[in-house]
N, CA, C and O atoms as CSV, one atom per row, in Angstrom:
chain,resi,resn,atom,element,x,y,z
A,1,UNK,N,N,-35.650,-24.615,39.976
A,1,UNK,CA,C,-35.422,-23.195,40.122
A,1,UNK,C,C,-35.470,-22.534,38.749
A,1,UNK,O,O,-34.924,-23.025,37.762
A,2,UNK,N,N,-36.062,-21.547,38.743
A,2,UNK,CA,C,-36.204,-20.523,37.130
A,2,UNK,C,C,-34.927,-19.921,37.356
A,2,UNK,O,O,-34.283,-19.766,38.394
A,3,UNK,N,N,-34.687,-19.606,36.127
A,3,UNK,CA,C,-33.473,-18.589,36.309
A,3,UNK,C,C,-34.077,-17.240,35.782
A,3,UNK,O,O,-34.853,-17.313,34.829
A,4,UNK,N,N,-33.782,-15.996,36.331
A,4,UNK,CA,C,-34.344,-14.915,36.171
A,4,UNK,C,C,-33.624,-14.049,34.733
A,4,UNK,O,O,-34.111,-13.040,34.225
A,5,UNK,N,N,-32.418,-14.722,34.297
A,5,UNK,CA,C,-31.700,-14.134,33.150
A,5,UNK,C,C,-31.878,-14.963,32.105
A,5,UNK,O,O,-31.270,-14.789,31.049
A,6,UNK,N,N,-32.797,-16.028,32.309
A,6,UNK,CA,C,-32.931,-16.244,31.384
A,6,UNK,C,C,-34.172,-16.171,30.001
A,6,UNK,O,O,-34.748,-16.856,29.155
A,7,UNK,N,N,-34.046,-14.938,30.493
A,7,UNK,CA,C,-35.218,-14.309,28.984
A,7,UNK,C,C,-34.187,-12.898,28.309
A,7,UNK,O,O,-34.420,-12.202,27.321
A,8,UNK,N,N,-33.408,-12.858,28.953
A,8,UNK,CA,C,-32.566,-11.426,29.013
A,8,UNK,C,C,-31.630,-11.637,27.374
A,8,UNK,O,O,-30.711,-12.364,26.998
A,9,UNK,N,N,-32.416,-10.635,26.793
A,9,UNK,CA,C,-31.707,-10.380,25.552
A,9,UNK,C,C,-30.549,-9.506,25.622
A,9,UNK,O,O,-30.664,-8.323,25.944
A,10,UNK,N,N,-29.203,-10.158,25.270
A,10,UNK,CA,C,-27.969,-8.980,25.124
A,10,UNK,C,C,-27.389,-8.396,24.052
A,10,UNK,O,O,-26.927,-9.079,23.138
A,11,UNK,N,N,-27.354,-7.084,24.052
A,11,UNK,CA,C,-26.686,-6.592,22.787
A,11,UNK,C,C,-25.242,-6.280,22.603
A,11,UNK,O,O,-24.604,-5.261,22.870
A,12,UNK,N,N,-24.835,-7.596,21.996
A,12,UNK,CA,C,-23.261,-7.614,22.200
A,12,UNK,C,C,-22.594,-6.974,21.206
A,12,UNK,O,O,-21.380,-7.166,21.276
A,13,UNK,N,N,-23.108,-5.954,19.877
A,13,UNK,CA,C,-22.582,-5.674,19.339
A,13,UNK,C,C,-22.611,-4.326,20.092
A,13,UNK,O,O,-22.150,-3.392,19.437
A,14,UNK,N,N,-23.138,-3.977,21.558
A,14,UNK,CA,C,-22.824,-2.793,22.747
A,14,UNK,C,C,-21.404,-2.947,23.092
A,14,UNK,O,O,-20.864,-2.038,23.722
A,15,UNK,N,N,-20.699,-4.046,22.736
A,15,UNK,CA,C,-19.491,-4.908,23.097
A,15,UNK,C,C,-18.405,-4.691,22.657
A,15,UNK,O,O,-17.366,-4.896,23.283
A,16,UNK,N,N,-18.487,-4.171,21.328
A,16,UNK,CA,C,-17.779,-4.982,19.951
A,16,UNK,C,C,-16.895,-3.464,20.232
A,16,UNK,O,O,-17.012,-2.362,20.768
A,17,UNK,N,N,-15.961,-4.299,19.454
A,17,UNK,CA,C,-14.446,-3.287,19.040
A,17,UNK,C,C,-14.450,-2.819,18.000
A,17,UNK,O,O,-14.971,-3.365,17.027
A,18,UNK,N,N,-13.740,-1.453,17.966
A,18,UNK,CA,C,-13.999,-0.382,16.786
A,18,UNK,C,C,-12.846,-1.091,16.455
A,18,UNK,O,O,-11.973,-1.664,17.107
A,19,UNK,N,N,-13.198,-0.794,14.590
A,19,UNK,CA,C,-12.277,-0.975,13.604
A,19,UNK,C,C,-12.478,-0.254,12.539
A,19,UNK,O,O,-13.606,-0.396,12.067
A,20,UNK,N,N,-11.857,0.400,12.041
A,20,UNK,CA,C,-12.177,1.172,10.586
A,20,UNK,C,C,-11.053,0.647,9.389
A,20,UNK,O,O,-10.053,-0.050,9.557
A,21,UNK,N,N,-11.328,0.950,8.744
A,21,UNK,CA,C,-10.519,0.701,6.938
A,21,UNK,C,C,-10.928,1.799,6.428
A,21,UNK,O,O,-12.010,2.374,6.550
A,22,UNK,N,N,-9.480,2.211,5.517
A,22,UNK,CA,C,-9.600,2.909,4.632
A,22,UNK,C,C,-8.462,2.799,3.257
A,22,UNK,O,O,-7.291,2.418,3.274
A,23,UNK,N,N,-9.464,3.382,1.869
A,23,UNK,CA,C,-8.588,2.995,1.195
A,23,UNK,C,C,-7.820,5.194,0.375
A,23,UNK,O,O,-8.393,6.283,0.337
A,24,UNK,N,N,-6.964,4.921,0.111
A,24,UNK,CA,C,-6.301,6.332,0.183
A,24,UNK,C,C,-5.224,5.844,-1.635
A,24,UNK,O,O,-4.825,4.767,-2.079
A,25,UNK,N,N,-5.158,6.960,-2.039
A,25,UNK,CA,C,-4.569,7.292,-3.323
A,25,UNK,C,C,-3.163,7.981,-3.533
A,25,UNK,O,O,-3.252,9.207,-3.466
A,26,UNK,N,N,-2.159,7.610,-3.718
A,26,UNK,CA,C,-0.898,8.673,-4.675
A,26,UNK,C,C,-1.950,9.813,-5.036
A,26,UNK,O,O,-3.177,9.728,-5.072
A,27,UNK,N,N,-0.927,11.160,-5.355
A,27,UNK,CA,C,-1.533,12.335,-5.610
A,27,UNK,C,C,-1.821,12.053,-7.245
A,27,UNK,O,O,-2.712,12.662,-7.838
A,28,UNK,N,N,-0.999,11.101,-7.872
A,28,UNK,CA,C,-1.601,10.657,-9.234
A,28,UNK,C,C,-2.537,9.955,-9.304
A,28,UNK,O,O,-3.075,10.013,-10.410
A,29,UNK,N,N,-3.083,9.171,-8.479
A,29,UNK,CA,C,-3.899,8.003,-8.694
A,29,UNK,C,C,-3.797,6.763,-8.866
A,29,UNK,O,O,-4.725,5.956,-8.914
A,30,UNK,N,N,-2.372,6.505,-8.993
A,30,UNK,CA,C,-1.721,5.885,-9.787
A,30,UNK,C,C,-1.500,4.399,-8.706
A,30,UNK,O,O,-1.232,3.283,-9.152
A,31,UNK,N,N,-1.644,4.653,-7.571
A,31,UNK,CA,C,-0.898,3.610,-6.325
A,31,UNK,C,C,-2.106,3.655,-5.234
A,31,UNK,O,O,-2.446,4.740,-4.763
A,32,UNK,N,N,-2.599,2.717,-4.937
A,32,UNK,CA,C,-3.283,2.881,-4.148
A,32,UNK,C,C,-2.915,2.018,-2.644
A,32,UNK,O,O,-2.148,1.057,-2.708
A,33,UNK,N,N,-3.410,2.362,-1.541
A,33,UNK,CA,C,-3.354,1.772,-0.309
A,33,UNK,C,C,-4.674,1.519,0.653
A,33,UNK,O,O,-5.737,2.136,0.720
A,34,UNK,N,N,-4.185,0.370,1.368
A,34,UNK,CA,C,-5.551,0.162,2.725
A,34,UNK,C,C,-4.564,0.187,4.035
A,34,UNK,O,O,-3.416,-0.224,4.204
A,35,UNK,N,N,-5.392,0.764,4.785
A,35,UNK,CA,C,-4.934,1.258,6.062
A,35,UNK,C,C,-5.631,1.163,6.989
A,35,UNK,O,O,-6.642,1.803,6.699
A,36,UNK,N,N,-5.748,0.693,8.100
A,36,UNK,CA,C,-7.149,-0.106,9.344
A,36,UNK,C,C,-6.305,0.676,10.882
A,36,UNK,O,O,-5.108,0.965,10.860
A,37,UNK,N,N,-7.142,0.896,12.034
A,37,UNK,CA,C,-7.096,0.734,12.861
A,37,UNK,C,C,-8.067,-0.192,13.596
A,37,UNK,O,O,-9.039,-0.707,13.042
A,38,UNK,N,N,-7.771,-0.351,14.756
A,38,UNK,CA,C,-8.490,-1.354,15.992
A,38,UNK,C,C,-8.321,-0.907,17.102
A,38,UNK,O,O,-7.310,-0.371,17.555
A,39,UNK,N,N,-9.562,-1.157,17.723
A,39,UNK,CA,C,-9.873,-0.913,19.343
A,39,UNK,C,C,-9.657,0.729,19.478
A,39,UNK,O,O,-9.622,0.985,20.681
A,40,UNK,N,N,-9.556,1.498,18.971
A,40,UNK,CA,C,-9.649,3.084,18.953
A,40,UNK,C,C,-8.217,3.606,19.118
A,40,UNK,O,O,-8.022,4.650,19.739
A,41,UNK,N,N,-7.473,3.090,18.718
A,41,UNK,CA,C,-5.972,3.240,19.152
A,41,UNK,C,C,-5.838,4.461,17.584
A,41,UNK,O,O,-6.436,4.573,16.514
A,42,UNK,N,N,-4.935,5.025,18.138
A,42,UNK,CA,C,-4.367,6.653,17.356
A,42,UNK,C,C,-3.111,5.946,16.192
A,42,UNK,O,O,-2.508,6.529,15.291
A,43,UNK,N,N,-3.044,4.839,16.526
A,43,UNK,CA,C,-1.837,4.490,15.147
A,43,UNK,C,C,-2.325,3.294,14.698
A,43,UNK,O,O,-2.394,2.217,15.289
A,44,UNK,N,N,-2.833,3.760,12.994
A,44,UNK,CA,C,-2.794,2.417,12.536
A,44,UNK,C,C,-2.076,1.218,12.156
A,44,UNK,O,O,-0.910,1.147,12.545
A,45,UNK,N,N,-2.547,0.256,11.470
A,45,UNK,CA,C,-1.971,-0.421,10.675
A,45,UNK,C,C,-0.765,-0.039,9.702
A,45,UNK,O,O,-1.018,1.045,9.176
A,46,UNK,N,N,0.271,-0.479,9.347
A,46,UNK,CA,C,1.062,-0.122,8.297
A,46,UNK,C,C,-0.031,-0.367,6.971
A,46,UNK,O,O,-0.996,-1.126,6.883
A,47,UNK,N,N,0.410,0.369,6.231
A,47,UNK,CA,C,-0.387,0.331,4.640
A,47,UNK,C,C,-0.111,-0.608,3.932
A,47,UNK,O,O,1.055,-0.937,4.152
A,48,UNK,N,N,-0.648,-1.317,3.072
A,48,UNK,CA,C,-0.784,-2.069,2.726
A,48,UNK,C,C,-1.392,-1.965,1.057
A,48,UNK,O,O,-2.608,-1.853,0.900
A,49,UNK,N,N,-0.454,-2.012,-0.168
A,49,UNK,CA,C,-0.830,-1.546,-1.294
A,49,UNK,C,C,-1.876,-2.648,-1.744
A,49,UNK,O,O,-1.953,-3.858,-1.530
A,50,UNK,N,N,-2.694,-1.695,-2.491
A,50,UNK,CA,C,-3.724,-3.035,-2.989
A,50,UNK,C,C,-4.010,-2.290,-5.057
A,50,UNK,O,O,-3.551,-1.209,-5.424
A,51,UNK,N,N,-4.476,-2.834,-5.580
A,51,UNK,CA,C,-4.878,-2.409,-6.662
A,51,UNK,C,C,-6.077,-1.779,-6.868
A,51,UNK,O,O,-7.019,-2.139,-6.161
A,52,UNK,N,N,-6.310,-0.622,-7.963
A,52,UNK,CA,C,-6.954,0.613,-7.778
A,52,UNK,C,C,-8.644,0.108,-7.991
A,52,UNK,O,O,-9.611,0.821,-7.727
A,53,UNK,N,N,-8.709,-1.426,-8.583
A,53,UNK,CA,C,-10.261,-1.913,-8.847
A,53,UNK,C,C,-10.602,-2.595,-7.503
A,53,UNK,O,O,-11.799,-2.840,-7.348
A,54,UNK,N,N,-9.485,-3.062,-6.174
A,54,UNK,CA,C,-9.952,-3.706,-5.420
A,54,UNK,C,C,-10.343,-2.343,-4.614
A,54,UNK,O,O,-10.855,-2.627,-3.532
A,55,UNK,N,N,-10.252,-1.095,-4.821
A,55,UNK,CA,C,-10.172,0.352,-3.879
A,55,UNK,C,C,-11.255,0.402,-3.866
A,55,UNK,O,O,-12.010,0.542,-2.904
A,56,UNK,N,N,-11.526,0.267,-5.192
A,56,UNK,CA,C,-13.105,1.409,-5.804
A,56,UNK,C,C,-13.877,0.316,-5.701
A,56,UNK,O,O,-14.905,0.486,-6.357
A,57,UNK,N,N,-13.840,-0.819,-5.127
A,57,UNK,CA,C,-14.994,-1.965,-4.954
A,57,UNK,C,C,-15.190,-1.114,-3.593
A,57,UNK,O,O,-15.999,-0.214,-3.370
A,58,UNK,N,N,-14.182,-1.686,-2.734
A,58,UNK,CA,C,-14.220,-1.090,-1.103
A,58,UNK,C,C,-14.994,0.188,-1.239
A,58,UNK,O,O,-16.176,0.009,-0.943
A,59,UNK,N,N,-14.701,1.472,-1.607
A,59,UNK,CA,C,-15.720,2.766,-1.847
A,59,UNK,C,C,-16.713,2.294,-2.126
A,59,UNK,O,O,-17.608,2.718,-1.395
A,60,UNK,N,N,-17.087,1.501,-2.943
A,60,UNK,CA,C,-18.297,1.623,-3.481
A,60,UNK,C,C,-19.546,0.522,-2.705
A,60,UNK,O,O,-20.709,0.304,-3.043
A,61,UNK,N,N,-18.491,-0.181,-1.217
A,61,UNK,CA,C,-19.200,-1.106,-0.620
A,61,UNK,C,C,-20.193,-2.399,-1.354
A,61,UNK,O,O,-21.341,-2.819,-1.204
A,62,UNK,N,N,-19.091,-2.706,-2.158
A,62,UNK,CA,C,-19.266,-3.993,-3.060
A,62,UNK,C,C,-18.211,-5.097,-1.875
A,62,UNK,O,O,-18.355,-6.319,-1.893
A,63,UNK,N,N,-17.433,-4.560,-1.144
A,63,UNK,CA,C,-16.937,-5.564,-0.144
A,63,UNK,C,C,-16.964,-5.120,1.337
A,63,UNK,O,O,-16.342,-4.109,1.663
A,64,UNK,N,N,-17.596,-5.768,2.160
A,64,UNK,CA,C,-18.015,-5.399,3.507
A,64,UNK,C,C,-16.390,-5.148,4.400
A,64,UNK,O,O,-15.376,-5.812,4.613
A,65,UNK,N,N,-16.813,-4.038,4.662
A,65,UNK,CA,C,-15.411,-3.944,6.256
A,65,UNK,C,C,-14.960,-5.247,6.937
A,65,UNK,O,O,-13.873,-5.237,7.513
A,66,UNK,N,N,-15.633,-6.262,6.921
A,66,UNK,CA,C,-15.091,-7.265,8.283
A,66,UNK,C,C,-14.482,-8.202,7.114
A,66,UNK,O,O,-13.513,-8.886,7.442
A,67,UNK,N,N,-15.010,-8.316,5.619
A,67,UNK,CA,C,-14.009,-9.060,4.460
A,67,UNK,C,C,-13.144,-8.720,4.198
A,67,UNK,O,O,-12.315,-9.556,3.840
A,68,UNK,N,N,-12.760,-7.267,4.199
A,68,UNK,CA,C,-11.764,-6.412,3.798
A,68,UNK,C,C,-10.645,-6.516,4.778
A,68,UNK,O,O,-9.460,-6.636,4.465
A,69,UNK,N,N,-11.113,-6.461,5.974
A,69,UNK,CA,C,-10.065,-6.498,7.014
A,69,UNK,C,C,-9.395,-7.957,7.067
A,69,UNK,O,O,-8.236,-8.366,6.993
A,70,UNK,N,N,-10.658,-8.557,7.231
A,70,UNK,CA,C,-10.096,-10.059,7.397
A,70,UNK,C,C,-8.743,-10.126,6.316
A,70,UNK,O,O,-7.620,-10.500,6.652
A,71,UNK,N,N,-9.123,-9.688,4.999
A,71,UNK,CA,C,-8.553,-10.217,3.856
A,71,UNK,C,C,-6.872,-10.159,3.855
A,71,UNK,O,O,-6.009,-10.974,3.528
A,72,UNK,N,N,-6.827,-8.270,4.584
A,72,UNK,CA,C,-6.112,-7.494,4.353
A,72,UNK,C,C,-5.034,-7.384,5.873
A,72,UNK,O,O,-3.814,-7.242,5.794
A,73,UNK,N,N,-5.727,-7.475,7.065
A,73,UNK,CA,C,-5.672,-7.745,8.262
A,73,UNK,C,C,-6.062,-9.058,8.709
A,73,UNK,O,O,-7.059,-9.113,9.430
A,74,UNK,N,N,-5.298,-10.419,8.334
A,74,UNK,CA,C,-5.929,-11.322,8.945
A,74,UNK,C,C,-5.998,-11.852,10.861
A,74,UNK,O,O,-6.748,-12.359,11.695
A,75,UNK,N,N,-4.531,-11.239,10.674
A,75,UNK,CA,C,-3.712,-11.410,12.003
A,75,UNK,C,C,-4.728,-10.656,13.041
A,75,UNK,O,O,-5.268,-11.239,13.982
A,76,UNK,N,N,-4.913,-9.220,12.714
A,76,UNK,CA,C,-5.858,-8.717,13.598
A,76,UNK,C,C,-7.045,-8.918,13.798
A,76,UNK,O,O,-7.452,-9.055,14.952
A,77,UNK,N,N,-8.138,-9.006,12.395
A,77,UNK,CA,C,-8.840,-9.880,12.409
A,77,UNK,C,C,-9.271,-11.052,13.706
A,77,UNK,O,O,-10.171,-11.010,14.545
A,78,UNK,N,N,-8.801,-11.499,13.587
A,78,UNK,CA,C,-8.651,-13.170,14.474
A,78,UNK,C,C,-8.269,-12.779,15.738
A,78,UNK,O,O,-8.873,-13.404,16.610
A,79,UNK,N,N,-7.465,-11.952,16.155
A,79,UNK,CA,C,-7.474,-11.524,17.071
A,79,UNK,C,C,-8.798,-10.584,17.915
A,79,UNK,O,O,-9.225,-10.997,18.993
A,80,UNK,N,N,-9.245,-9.558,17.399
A,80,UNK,CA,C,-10.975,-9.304,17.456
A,80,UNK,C,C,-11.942,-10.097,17.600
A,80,UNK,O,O,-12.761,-10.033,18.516
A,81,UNK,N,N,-11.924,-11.276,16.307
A,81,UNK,CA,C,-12.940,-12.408,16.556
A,81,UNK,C,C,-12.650,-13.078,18.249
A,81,UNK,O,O,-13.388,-13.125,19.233
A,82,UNK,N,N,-11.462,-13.462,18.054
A,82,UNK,CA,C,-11.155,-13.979,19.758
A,82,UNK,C,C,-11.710,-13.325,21.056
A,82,UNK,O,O,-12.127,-13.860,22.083
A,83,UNK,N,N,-11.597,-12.038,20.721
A,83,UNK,CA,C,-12.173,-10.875,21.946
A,83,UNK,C,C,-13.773,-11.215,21.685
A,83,UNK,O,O,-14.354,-11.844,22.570
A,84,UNK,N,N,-14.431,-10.861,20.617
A,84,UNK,CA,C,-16.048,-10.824,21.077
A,84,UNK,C,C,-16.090,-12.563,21.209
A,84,UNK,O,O,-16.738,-12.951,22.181
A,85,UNK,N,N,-15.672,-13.298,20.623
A,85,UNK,CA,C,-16.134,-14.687,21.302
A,85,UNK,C,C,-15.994,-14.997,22.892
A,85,UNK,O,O,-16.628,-15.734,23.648
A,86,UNK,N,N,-15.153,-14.328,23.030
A,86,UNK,CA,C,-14.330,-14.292,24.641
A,86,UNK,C,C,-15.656,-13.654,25.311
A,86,UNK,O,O,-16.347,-14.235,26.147
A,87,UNK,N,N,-15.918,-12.217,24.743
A,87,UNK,CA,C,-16.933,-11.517,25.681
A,87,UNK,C,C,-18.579,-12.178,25.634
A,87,UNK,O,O,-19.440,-12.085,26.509
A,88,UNK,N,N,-18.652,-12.771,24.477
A,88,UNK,CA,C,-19.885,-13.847,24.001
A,88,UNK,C,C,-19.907,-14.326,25.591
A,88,UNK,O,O,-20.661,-13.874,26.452
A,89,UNK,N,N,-18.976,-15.270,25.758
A,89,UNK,CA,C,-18.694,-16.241,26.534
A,89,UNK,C,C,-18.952,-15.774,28.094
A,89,UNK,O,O,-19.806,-16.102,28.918
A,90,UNK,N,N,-18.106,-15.083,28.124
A,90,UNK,CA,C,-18.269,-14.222,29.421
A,90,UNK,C,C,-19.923,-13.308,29.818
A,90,UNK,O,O,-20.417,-12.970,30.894
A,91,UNK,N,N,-20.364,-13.161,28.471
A,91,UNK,CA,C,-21.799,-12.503,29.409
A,91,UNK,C,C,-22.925,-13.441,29.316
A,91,UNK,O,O,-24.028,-13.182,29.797
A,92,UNK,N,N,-22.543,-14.941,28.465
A,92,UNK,CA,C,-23.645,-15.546,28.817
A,92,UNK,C,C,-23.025,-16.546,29.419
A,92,UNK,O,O,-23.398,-17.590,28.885
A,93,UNK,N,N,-22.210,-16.762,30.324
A,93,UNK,CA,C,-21.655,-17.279,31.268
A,93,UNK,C,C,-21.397,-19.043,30.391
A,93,UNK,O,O,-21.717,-20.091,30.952
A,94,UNK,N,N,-21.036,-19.008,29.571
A,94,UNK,CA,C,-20.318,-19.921,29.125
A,94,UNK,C,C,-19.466,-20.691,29.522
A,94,UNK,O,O,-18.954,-21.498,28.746
């Protein structure tokens, strides 16, 4: 028997869970923070101070969003990875 799905290309990043990062400043400059949400939810992450050269890497996309989070967010992180592996699984019937 052929299987008829199996030529069927899926686009699972149609799948994937929103996450954003951001990095934010003291009105001096002086202190900096990273701050993430997940899955589109209205409250982020608690902040999380980082130093003002690891900021201006992040701006300047010298470190990718999914390193940053991981780095900074591991817990959630891993938790996300779990979901698209899960949905991996589930649409190619794994």
């Amino acid at each position: 028997m052929i299987d008829p799905l199996d030529t069927l290309q899926i686009d699972v990043q149609s799948y994937d869970l929103k996450r954003v990062a951001s990095v934010f400043a003291d009105n001096a400059g002086e202190r900096w923070w990273t701050k993430a949400w997940f899955n589109g939810r209205d409250k982020g992450e608690p902040a999380i101070e980082i130093n003002r050269r690891m900021a201006i890497s992040f701006i300047h996309n010298q470190i990718s969003k999914d390193d940053w989070l991981t780095r900074f967010f591991p817990k959630q992180m891993s938790v996300y990875h779990n979901a698209i592996d899960q949905t991996r699984r589930q649409l190619l019937g794994i």
